[in-house]
N, C-alpha and C positions, 0 to 999 in steps of 0.2 A: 169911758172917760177919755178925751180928746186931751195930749199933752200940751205943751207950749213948744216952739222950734227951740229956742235956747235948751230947755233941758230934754230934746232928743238929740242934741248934736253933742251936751255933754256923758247923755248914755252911750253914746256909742263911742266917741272917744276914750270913755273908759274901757269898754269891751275890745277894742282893737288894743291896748297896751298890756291885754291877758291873752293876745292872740299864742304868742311864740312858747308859752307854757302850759298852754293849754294840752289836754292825752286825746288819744287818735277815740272818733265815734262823733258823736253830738253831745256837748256838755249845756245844762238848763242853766241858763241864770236869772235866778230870781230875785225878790228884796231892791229893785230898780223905779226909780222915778215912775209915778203913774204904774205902779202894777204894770210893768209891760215886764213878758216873759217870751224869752225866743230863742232858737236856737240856733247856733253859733258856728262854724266849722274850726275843727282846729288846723295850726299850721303843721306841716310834715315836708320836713328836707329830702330835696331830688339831689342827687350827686351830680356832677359832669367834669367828666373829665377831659383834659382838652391838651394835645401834643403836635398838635398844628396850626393851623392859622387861628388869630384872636376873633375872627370875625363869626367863627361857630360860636364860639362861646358867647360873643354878644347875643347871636342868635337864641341860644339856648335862655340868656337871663332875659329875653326881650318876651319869651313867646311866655316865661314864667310871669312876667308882669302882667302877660296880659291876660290869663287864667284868673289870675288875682282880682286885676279890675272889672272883670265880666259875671264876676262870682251872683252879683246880687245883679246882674239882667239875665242873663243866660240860664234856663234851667238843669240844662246839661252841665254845669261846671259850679250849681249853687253847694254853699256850702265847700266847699274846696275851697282850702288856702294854702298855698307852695311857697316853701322857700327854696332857693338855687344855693346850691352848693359848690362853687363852681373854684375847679383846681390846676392845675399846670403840671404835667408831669413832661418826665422827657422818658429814654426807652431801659433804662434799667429795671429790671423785671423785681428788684429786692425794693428799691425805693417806691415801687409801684404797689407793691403787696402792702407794703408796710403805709401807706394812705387808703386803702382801698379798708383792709382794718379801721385806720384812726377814723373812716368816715361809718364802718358798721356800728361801732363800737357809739357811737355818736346814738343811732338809728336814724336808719332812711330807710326811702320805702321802693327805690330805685335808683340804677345807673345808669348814666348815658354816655357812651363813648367808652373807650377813645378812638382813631381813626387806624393810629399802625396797627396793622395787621396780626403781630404776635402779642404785642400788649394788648389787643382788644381779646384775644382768644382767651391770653391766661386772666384779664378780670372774669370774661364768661364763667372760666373754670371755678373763679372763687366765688361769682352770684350761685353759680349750680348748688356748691354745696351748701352755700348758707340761703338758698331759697328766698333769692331778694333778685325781683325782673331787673336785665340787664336788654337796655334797648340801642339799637347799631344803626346808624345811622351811613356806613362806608360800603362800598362796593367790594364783596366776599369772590373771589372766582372759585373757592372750592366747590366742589360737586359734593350735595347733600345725601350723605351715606349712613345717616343715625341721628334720633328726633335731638331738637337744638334746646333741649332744657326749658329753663325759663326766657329764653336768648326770643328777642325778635328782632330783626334786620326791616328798616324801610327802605332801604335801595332793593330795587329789581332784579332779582336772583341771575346768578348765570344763564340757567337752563332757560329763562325769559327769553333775556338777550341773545342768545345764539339762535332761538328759532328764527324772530326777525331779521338780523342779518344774513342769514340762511333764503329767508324770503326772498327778502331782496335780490339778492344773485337768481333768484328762480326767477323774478318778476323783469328781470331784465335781461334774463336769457344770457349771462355770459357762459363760455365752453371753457376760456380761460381766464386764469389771474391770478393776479400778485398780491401777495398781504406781506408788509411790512409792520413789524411786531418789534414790540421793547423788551419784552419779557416771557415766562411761561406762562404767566394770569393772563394775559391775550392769548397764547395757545385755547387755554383752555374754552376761553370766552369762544373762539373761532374753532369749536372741535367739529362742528356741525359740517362747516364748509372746507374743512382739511377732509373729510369721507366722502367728496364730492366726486372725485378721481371714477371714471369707468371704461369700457372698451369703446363707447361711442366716440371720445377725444375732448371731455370734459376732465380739468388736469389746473389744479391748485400750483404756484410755487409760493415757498417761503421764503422770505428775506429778514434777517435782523439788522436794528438800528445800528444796533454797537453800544458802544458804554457813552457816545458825544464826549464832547459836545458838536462834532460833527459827524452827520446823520450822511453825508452825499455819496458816500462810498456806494451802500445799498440802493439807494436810488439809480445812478450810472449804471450798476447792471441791470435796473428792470428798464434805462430806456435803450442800455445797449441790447438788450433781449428783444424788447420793441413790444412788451407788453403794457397796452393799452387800459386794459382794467385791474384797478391798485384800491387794496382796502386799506386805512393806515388805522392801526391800533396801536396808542399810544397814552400816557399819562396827560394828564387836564397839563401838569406843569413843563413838557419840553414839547403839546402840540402846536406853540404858537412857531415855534424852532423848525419844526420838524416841515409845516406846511411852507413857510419861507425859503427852506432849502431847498423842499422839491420843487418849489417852482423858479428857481434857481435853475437847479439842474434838467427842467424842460421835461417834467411828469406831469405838471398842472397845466396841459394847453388843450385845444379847441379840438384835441383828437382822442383826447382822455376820459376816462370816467372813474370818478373816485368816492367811495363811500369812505368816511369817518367814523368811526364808532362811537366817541367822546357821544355823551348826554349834555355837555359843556360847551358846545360846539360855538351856540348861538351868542356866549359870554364874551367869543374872540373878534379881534375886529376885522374882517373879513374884505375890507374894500379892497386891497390890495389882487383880491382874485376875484375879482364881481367881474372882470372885463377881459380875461383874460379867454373866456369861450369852454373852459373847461365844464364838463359833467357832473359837479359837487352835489351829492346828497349828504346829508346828514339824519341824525333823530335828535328828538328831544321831548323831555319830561313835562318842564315847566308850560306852560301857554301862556306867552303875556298878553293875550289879549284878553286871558278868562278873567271875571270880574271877581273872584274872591280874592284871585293874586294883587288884582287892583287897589282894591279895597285897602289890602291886610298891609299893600306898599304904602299906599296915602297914610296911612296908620303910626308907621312906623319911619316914615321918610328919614326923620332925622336921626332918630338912633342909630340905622343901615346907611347911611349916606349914598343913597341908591336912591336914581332920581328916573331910568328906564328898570322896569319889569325884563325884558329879556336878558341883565346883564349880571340876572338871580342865581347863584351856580346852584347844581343842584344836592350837594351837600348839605347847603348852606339854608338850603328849603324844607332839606328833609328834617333836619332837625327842630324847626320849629312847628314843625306839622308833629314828630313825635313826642311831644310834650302836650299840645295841644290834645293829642289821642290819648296820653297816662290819664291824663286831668278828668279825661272824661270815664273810662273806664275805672278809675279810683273811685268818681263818684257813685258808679255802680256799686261797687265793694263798700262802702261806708254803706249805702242801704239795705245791701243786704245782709249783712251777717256785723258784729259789734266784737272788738276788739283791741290791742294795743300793737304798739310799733315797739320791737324790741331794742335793746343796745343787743348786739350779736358780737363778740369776743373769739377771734380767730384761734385763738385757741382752746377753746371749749366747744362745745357740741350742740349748742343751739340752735337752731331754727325758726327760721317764719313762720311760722304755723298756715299765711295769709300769702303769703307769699306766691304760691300756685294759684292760689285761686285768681288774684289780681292780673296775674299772665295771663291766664282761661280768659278773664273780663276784655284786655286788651286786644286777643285774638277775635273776640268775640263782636267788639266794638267796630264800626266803621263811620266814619267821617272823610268829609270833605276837606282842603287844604290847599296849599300853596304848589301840589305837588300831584292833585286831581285828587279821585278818588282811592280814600286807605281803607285797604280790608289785607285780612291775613288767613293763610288757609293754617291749615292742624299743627305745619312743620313751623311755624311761625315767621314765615317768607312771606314778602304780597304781592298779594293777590288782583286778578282783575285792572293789570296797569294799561295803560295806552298813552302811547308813543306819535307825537306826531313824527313823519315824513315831511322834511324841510330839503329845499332845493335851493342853492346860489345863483340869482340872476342876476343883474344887473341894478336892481332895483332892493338887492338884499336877499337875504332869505324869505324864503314863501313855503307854506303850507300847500304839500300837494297830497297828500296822502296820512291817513288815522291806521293806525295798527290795534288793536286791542289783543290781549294773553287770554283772554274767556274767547273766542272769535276763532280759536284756532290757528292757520297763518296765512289767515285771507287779510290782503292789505285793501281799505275802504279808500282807492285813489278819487281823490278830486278832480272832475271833468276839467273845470275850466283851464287845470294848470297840465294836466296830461302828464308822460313821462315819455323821454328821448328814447329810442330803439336803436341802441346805437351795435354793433357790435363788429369785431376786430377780431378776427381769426391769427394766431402767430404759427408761423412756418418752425416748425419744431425736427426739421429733417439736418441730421448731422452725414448724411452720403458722403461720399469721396474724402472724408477726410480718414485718417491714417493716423490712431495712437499707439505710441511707448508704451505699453502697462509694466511696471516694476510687478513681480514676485518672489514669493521666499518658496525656496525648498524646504517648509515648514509644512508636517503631515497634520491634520489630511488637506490642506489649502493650496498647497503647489509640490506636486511631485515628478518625479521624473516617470513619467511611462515606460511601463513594464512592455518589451517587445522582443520580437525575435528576429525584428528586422531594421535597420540602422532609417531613425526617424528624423524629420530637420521640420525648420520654424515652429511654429506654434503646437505642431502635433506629438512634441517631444515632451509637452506638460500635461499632467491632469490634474484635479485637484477640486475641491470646494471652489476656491476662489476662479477656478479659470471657469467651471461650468457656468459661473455667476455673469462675467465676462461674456462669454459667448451670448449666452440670454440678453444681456441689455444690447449686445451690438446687431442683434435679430430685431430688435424694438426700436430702436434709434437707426440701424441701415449704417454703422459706420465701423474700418476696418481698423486691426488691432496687430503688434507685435507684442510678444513676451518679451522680457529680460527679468536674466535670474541678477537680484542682490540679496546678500545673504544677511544682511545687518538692516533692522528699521533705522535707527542712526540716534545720532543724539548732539547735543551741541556739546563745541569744544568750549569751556568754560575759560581759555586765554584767547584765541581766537576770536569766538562769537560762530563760528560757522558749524554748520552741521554735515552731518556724516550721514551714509546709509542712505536708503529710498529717500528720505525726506530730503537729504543735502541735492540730489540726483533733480526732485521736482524743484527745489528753491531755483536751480541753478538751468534750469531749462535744458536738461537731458532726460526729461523723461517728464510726461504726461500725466500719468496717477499710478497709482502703485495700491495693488490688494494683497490684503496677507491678515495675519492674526494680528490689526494694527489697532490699538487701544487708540479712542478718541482722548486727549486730554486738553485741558486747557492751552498748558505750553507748546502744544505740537499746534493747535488751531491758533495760535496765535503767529504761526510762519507758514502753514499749507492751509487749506480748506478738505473740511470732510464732508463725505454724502452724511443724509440720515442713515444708521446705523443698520446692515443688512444682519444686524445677528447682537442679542443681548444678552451680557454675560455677568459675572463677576470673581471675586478670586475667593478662593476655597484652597483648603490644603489635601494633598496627594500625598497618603500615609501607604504602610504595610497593610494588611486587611487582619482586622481584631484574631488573633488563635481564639480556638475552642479551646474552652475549659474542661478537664476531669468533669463527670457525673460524680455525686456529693454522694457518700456512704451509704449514708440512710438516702435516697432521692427516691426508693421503695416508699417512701413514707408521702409522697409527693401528692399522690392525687387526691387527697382527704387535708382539709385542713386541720389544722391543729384543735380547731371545736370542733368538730367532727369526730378527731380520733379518741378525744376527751369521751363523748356522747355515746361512743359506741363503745368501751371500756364500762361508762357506766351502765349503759343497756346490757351490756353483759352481765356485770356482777348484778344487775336488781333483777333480771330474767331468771338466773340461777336460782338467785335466794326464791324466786317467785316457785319454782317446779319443787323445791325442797319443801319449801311450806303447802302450797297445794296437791301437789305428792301425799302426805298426810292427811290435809281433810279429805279429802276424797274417798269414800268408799272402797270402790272401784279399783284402785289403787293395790287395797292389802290384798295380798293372794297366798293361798294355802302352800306352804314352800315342798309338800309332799306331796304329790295328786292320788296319789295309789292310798291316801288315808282320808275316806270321807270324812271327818271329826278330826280335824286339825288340830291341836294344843295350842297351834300358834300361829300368826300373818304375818308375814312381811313383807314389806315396802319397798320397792325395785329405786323410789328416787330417795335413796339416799344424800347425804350432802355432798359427798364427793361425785355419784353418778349425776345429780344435779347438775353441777358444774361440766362434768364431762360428757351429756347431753346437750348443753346449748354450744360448749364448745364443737364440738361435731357439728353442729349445722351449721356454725360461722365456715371451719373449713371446707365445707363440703364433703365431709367424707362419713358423715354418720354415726353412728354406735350400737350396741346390741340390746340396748335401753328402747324400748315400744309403749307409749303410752296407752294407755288400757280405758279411765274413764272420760266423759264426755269431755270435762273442762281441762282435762291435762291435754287431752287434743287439739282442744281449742285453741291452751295455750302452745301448744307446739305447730299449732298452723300457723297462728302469727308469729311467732316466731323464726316459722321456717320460708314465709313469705320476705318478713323485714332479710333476715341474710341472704335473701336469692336476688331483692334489689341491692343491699350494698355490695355485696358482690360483682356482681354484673357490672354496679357504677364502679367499683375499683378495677376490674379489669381493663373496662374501657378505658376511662383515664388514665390509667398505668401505660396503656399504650401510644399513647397519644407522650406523655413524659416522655417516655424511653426515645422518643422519636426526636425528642424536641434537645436539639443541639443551645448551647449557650455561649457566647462569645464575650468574651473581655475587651474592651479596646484602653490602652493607657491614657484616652484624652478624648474627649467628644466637641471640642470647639476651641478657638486662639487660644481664647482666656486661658481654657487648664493649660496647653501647652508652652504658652509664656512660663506657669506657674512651675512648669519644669526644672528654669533654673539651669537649661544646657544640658541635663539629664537626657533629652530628643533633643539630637541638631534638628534645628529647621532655617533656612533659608530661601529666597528666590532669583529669578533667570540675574546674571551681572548687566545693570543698566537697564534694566524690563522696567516697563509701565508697574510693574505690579513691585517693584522696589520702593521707584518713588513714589507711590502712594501713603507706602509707611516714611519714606522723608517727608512729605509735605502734611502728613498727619496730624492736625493738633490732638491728637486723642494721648494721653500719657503712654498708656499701654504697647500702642502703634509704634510710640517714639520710642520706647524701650526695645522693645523687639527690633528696631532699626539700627540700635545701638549696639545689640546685639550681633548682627547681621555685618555692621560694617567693621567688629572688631576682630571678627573671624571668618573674614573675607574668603582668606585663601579655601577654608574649608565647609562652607553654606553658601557660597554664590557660584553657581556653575555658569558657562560662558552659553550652554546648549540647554536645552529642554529635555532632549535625548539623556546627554550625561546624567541631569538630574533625576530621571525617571530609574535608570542601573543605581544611582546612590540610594534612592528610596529602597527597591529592591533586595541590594544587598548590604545595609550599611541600614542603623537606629537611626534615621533622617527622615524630615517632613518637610514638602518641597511646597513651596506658598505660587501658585500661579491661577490662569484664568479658568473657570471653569468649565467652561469650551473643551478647553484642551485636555480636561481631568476625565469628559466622558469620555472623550476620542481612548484615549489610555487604558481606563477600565474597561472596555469593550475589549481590549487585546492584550491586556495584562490582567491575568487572572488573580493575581496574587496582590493587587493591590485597589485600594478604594479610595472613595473622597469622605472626609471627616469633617463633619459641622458645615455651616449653611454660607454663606453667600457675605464676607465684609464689606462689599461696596456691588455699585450697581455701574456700568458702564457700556458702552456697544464697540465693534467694530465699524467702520467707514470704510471708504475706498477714499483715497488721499489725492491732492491733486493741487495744484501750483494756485496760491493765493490769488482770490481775486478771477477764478477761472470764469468764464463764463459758458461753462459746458455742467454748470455745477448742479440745476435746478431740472436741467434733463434727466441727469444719471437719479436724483432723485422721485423726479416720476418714472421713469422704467424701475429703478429698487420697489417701489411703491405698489407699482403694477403687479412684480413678481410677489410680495408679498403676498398681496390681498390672493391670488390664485393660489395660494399654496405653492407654489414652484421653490419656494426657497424651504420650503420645511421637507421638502420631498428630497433635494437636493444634500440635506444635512441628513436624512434618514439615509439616502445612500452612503456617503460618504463616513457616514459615524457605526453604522449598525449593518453593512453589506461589504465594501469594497476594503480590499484591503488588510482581510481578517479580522473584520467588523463582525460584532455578533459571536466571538469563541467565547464569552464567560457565559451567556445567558445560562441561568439554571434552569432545567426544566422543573416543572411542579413545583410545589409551595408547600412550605408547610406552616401557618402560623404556630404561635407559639399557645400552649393549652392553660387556662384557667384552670385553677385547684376548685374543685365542687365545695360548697360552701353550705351551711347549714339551710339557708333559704334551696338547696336544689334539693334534700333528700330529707330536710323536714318532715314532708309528708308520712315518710316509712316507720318517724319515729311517733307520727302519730295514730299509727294501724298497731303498731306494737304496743302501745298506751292503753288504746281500746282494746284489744285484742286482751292485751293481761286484766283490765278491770272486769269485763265481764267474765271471764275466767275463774276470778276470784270470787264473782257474785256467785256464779252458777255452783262452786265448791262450798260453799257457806249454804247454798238451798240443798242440794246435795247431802250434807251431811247432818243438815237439821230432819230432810226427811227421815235417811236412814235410823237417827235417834230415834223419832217419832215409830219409827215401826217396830224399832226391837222394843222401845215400851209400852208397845200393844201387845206385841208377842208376849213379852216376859212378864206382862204382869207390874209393870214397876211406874214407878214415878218420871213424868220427862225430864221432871228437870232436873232431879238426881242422877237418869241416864245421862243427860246433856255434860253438868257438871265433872262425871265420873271420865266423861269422853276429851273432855276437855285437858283434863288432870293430865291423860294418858298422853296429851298431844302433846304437852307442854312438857312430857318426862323425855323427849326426843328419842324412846325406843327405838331399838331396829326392828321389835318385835310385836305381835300384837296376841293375846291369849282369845280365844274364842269365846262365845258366851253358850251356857248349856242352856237346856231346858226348861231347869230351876232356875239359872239367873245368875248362879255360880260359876265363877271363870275355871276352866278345866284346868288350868295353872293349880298346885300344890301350893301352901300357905306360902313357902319361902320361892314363890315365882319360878319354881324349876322345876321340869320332868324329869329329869336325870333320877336315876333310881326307880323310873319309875314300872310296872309292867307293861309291856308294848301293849297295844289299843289289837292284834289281831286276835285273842282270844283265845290263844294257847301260846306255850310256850315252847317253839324249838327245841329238837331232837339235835343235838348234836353227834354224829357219827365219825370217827376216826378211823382213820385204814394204815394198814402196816404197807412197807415196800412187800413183805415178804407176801401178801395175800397173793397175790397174783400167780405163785409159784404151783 
């Protein structure tokens, strides 16, 4: 039956105003004009969170409208209806939880965003555990070290990106060059090309921007350097700054060559450097010339106010590509499995149930987008990206080269546009010049050479730092003087000027200065340091734990306490087991007279007490005059003399293994407890040291307390030397706070003292040297050098563990420390002695059934009144047993005793008496 239009436009009108109540699956609705019945999708809220520009978030409600409207053309998206939930946060992590809540508790069935860095981590953390896909849209530089949950990222992982950049510099054969870098996340992004360094004369330098707004400091020295090839990694928001000032400062000219990292590159307006001749490469994601980008712009013109495709950032593309991708893989999950959207309540314990699976769909899912092709490999990063290579001519950027991540790191250059072969060798030789170096007579870093004959200039030093010294200036060709300063320095705080080496470099009497010199902010913010030839941090230098007394009972040690339990019991159930089988046993009774064939009477060698003192004799090892006689008492006394020849054995060994193992006490295993001292253990550190102000500049409460500590009792926890404080440690309750460097140099030669607990901060050594140096990029490729060959770990194994009276604690041999045997190790013995007693007991039961059975053949009599009669006798616990005769009659006298009776040899003794006097 064919409706009218009027009433299908009011069906449907009705059906959408049930859309937003509608529960998650396919709901039928029937009872509608004309019999028509269809099914419906219902609506389910996407979250987005948004703490940067407005223009994501339009993105995100643009690319949800258009899910919406394609619902009933597109089959991949039928059925699916989205609503946007779209919010504003800024970076407080409480008001962030506390929406990320009010939107579960709502139910959604995903979130998107947000872009900072730690707010996007801690919403991850909260999709993980309530099992609701959390999709990223922002440039991650961590390095992936454990699976991402329900988390998927559509920006192009680090590990992407640094191969191609990596490529590049192959593809263009540079030996050297400079990266100019904002942050660590450009480190990390450029790790590829910082291990590019070898003996051939391929050699990285790094330069930082600064904090700006003026970037030309850094630049001035790579063109005072006169290095020609510059990578700049920098943020989308100060690249338009940063490329202005370098060509400013004369790094962007016709003799340069300069790769960008930015994926944003092509959004800036570039004419400014179209004619300048410089060598600009770039990359980028987007393609405006592909025709979905086209498309999906014409689409959306007015909403994006974006009237060129290249001027798409790629943010801003990714996020509407990953809605585009939820939408589709949802609608996989609605068809295959039927279920509901929960409210999830942050504090209760429920779960998606759907939740994973919907991740698996999206991982699963690939589509086409504004941003190429999306696919995700397992780790939920993606997958299969490509990159175009874009070149600055004159004419704009050009396409000269396709990279693809499946491809390997072959770059697919385009013929017609080719690529410059440009390259710049820089003269890296420092000859004939002639530096200052500052030293401390700080062991093991600069000492005075031990000799027996009167030494001058530089061969009157040795040390860690000078052998490091000699090494870079074999590398670089340039000579050197010593001078001793005995103070690193520090600033006068009425003055403004500083003291010690650093005052010496500020003021142009001295060139660089090596010693145990903590890099910190406040010093790099008046000298410059190398990268750090040596990585340290502070730890505390205590007395070394005393051994403890051995514990009274520590005899009791090798057996645990189920154990000793188990074998106290195996004891008394064995005894009781030989006293009772003792008895049935035949074999057992024995004629207590041998010289009288017709015995009156039997008895029984395992009495209750020789019981007892049978099995104990086998635990000791020392036996008893107790022999068991029939088959099953031997049986049991095999296993049982088996089970005490293993525990035995295992107690001894253990026991030895105890006896050896020494135990030590220390009053404190880290800061914390020692803070919690309470002044009980002075502790302090060096007066003015790196490792003071670290507890001043601390926001940590604790740090601050212990500093308050430290500065109230000055006189008495802050020593002026390291020396001093090492004798205070020694002979005085004091714990001395310094680097840890310096803690193993110590313990190597103070046997009597140790380092206690791990590591409060993480920092390096540099070699120091006047602001602005431009020798600064050198010393850092020669440190570099020596690293990567080992030379400097070689150099620290000399000086820490050889020279010097290095190497007087080592202990020789080891001994860990012994585990107590535990019922899982000697189990088995108590299950030999199980078996061993049960069959023992079976074989004493046949045993003594036969014997009945025979004497009531013999005698004539009933079994089972012999049985009974034997039984009687067991159960009366005699010592004794009367014999049976002939007839059947127990040779026993009615009242059970022979006393009185006539002895059994058949006459009766002749007594003779003799006098003294017979002899006479």
């Amino acid at each position: 039956m064919r409706c009218r239009d009027e009433t299908r436009e009011k069906w449907r009108s009705d059906l959408e105003s049930r859309i937003a109540q509608s529960s998650f699956g396919k709901a039928r609705v029937s009872k509608v004009p004309c019999q028509i019945e269809r099914r419906v999708a219902a609506s389910h809220s996407l979250a987005g969170l948004f703490d940067q520009d407005d223009v994501i978030q339009r993105m995100f409600d643009s690319s949800v409208k258009a899910v919406n409207r394609e619902r009933h053309e597109n089959e991949e998206l039928s059925n699916v209806y989205l609503v946007s939930e779209a919010n504003e946060i800024d970076t407080d992590l409480y008001e962030v939880s506390t929406k990320v809540c009010e939107l579960l508790d709502m139910g959604i069935v995903g979130i998107f965003g947000p872009q900072e860095k730690v707010t996007a981590e801690y919403v991850q953390s909260i999709c993980d555990t309530m099992e609701i896909p959390h999709i990223s849209v922002r440039e991650d530089p961590s390095e992936l070290s454990e699976p991402r949950g329900l988390s998927l990222n559509l920006y192009p992982h680090v590990s992407s990106l640094s191969r191609i950049y990596d490529q590049l510099v192959t593809e263009f054969k540079w030996k050297s060059f400079a990266i100019l870098y904002e942050n660590t996340d450009s480190l990390i992004r450029l790790h590829l090309l910082l291990k590019r360094w070898d003996p051939h004369g391929n050699s990285a330098f790094v330069y930082h921007l600064g904090s700006g707004p003026n970037y030309r400091r850094a630049m001035q020295e790579i063109k005072a350097s006169e290095i020609e090839n510059i990578i700049i990694d920098c943020s989308y928001d100060i690249l338009s700054d940063v490329l202005t000032q370098a060509q400013q400062v004369g790094i962007l000219s016709d003799k340069n060559q300069v790769i960008v990292t930015s994926l944003d590159l092509q959004t800036l307006d570039l004419k400014p450097y179209q004619y300048s001749g410089v060598n600009f490469t770039g990359l980028r994601l987007i393609d405006p010339e592909d025709l979905i980008v086209q498309r999906t712009l014409d689409k959306h013109k007015n909403e994006w106010g974006l009237d060129d495709p290249s001027k798409l950032r790629v943010e801003f593309a990714l996020m509407y590509d990953a809605v585009q991708l939820f939408a589709r893989a949802f609608k996989q999950l609605k068809d295959a499995i039927k279920g509901d959207v929960k409210k999830l309540p942050c504090d209760g314990s429920a779960r998606w149930e759907h939740g994973l699976s919907l991740s698996n769909f999206m991982r699963l899912t690939e589509t086409r987008g504004l941003s190429g092709f999306v696919k995700f490999d397992r780790d939920g990063l993606r997958s299969n990206i490509q990159l175009d290579v874009v070149r600055l001519t004159e004419s704009g950027l050009v396409k000269i080269g396709v990279w693809n991540s499946t491809a390997g790191n072959k770059i697919d250059w385009i013929p017609e546009t080719g690529t410059k072969k440009k390259n710049f060798d820089t003269d890296l030789s420092l000859q004939n010049k002639t530096f200052i170096i500052l030293i401390s007579l700080t062991h093991p870093y600069g000492m005075q050479k031990e000799s027996s004959t009167i030494l001058s200039g530089n061969d009157r030093y040795e040390g860690f730092g000078v052998d490091i010294i000699e090494r870079i200036s074999k590398i670089l060709g340039f000579n050197y003087t010593l001078q001793v300063e005995a103070q690193t320095g520090s600033e006068n705080p009425i003055t403004g000027k500083w003291s010690g080496m650093l005052g010496k470099l500020m003021n142009d009497e001295a060139d660089m200065a090596i010693s145990d010199l903590t890099i910190t902010s406040e010093r790099e913010s008046v000298v410059d340091f190398t990268n750090p030839f040596m990585n340290l941090g502070i730890s505390i230098l205590y007395q070394k734990p005393r051994k403890t007394p051995p514990s009274l009972f520590s005899f009791l040690s090798p057996f645990s306490s189920d154990v000793w339990i188990y074998l106290i019991g195996a004891y008394i159930i064995v005894s009781l087991l030989f006293f009772i089988i003792g008895r049935l046993c035949p074999a057992e009774w024995n004629n207590p007279y041998p010289c009288i064939e017709e015995a009156e009477e039997l008895e029984n060698q395992f009495t209750f007490k020789n019981a007892f003192w049978f099995a104990i004799g086998a635990i000791m090892q020392q036996g008893s005059e107790i022999a068991p006689i029939g088959i099953s008492t031997r049986m049991m006394a095999g296993c049982w003399w088996f089970f005490c020849l293993i525990m035995v054995s295992s107690y001894t060994a253990n026991l030895a293994a105890f006896l050896t193992v020494e135990t030590v006490v220390s009053p404190f295993d880290n800061v914390e407890e020692l803070a919690k001292k309470k002044g009980a253990i002075k502790y302090g550190a060096k007066r003015k040291g790196s490792t003071l102000f670290f507890f001043r500049d601390s926001d940590y409460p604790l740090y601050k307390e212990m500093y308050k500590y430290m500065t109230e009792n000055e006189a008495e926890v802050l020593p002026e030397f390291n020396d001093v404080a090492i004798n205070k440690v020694k002979m005085e309750n004091y714990a001395f706070l310094m680097e840890s460097s310096s803690i193993e140099y110590t313990v190597e030669r103070e046997c009597n003292v140790t380092q206690v607990g791990g590591l409060l901060d993480e920092k390096g050594y540099g070699i120091a040297m006047k602001k602005h140096s431009p020798y600064r990029h050198h010393f850092n490729t020669a440190l570099l050098k020596l690293s990567e060959s080992g030379i400097i770990t070689e150099l620290k194994k000399k000086w820490w563990q050889e020279k010097r009276g290095g190497g007087k604690c080592h202990e020789n041999g080891g001994g860990g420390s012994a585990d107590e045997l535990g019922l899982d190790n000697v189990g088995g013995v108590f299950v030999v002695l199980s078996v061993g007693a049960v069959l023992s007991c079976v074989y004493t039961i046949f045993e003594l059934l036969w014997d009945v059975a025979r004497t009531s053949i013999r005698e004539n009599v009933v079994f089972k009144e012999e049985l009974i009669n034997e039984v009687k006798f067991i159960l009366k616990c005699s010592s004794s047993k009367p014999t049976r005769r002939r007839n059947g009659t127990s040779s026993k006298s009615e009242n059970n005793s022979t006393r009185e009776c006539t002895p059994p040899y058949g006459f009766i003794p002749t007594v003779i008496t003799t006098s003294p006097t017979d002899d006479k």
